[in-house]
Steps between C-alpha positions, in 0.01 A plus 500: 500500500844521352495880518435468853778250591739730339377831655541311844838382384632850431338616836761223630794624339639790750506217767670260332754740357540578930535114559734432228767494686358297763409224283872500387640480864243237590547276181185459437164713446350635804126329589340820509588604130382132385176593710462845360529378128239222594253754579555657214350229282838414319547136598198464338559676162596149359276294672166308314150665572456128628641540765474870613747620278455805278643335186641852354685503181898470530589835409287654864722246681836596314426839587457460825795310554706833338381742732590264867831443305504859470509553838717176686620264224503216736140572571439512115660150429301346765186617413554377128647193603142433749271671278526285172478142711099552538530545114748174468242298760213550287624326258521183691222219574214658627513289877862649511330849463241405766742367754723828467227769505202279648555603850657833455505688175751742680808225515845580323705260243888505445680299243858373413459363146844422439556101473680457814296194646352184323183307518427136456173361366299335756139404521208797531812741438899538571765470762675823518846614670705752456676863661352794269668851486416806457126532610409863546257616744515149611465607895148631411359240344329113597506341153788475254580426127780286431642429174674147409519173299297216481644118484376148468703203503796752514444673199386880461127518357399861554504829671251608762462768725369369854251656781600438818359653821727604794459159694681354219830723485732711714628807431932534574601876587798543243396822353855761485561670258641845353155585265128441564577430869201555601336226303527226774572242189542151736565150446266256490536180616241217410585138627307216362127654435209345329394716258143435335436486111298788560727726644763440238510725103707387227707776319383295188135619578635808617691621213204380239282729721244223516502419850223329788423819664305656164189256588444777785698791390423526144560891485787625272747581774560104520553415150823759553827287429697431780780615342375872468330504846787417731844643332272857466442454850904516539528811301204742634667539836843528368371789252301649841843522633658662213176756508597560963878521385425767244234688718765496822802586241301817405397613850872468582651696244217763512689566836858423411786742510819379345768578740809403235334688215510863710127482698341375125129452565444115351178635347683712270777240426406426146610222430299323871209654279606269182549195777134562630307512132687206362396324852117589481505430122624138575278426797183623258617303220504123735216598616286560201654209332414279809072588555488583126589086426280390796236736411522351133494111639194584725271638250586229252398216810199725607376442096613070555716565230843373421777635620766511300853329548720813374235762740642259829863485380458898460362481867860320563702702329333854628490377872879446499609799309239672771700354773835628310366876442390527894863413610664743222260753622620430857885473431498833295332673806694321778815596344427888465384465865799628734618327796256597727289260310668204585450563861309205705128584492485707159210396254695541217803222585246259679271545121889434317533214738160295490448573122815316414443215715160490320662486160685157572192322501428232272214648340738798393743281316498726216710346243298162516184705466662676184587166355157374544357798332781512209404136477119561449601763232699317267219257526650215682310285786581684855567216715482661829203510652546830694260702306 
């Protein structure tokens, strides 16, 4: 089924590459692309046979993600950002599962995991407030994931990631910005909500892998940490971006004429031709690095075996340095460009743009994920749990 999800998905890609600057001037991605991707199969690359998922291993969905990215890089991010929640959901209770997909194995999940509301402990469950940012996709979706502490008597006890369904929250247009524009990455607002036990997943469990939703989804996607699952999510679209940016850079120069360089044909500017192989060698390089670690962590799960702390600090430590070859790869393109290229509506600056807004998320905080890993080598206990 995978095959087929990502032949429909590069049947997609000529219209999104035409809406791509739609989605930008609208600030958010436009129903009919969410629809189109849909019917493709791809929300459900991630999502448990269970519940009329197709449960396909990582590497189909990463690829995927690449090729939309490709094509509109706020398209890209959202689709990541949507398409790994049916893989986070199945890892909670199993009546969580049923109350999200029991009615409609179709709905979409967004997320804002970043602590930025609190819970209190309260019989059956927690009290939760808060005003989340950055949800992606958010418009598009009637459930939400929404990261945060937990107290009792005052005092900080855990970290969970809450359910909620759209009753509970409200979504705040703020979304304005200068890169993945088209992203639609609201506020949300939650004031006051009961949220049940059920519906509420330590990172503890999380980040040990051993988590409630396993009693029903005991295939080897779900033992995949947390911490490999979600910052690769951040880095396949960027990488899809570098991958448009590079096929848009060459179409362009194969057309160029220099004016200042006496009518030089770009395509026989040697030195555009140095630009363009280092370029393609960097985007191949993140992107075998990135499946060939996921690939590796997958077939150790699909055997139940262990999998091994210095293999998911590699994960860390690849995924970041992915993110970091994609924008090198974009920069050294961009600036052989010309100045027609930074003209309103060109692929190539609107790639430059949303790739580097992509970069300053927290999952590609490279020099934390290098300490981690430098950590792990000399032997020492990684403390962080993000990976």
């Amino acid at each position: 089924m995978s095959e087929q999800v990502i032949a429909g998905v590069r049947d997609l890609l000529p219209v999104l590459r035409e809406r791509a600057q739609d989605t930008e001037d609208a600030r958010r991605v436009p129903e009919e692309s969410v629809k189109a991707l849909q019917e493709t199969g791809f929300f459900k690359l991630l999502q448990p046979k269970l519940h009329g998922g197709f449960e396909a291993d990582p590497t189909s969905f990463y690829t995927a993600v690449k090729l939309i990215a490709s094509a509109c890089g706020s398209t890209g991010w959202v689709a990541s950002i949507l398409g790994v929640h049916p893989w986070h959901v199945a890892l909670f209770d199993a009546q969580a599962q049923q109350e999200v997909w029991g009615d409609d194995q179709d709905v979409r999940i967004s997320s804002s995991y970043a602590p930025m509301g609190k819970a209190e402990v309260v019989e059956g469950g927690y009290r939760l407030s808060g005003r989340w940012s950055f949800s992606s996709g958010c418009d598009h979706c009637t459930w939400v994931l929404l990261g945060g502490p937990v107290f009792k008597d005052g005092k900080p006890v855990d970290f969970c990631t809450y359910l909620l369904p759209i009753a509970d929250y409200s979504i705040v247009d703020v979304w304005d910005t200068i890169g993945l524009r088209g992203t639609g990455s609201n506020d949300i607002v939650v004031e006051d909500v009961f949220v049940p036990q059920h519906r509420a997943l330590s990172f503890i469990a999380t980040s040990k892998c051993k988590v409630p939703g396993q009693a029903v989804n005991p295939g080897p996607l779900y033992r995949l940490p947390y911490g490999s699952v979600h910052p690769t999510t951040i880095t396949a679209p960027i990488i899809g971006m570098a991958q448009g940016a590079y096929d848009a850079h060459v179409e362009h120069q194969r057309k160029r004429v220099r004016a200042a360089y006496a009518g030089e044909q770009s395509k026989e500017d040697p030195f555009a031709k140095v630009r363009i192989a280092e370029a393609a060698s960097e985007i191949d390089a993140a992107w075998l690095q990135l499946t060939r670690n996921i690939e590796e962590l997958y077939e150790l799960a699909k055997r139940e075996e262990r999998l091994p702390a210095d293999l998911r600090l590699r994960v860390r430590r690849d995924q970041v340095r992915g993110t970091e070859r994609a924008i090198s790869a974009i920069d050294r393109l961009f600036e052989n460009s010309g100045g027609r290229a930074i003209q309103r509506g060109t692929p190539i600056q609107r790639f430059w743009r949303d790739a580097h807004a992509g970069r300053v998320h927290a999952a590609n905080d490279a020099e934390r994920a290098y300490v981690m890993y430098g950590t792990g080598a000399f032997g020492l206990p990684v403390e962080n749990a993000m990976y």
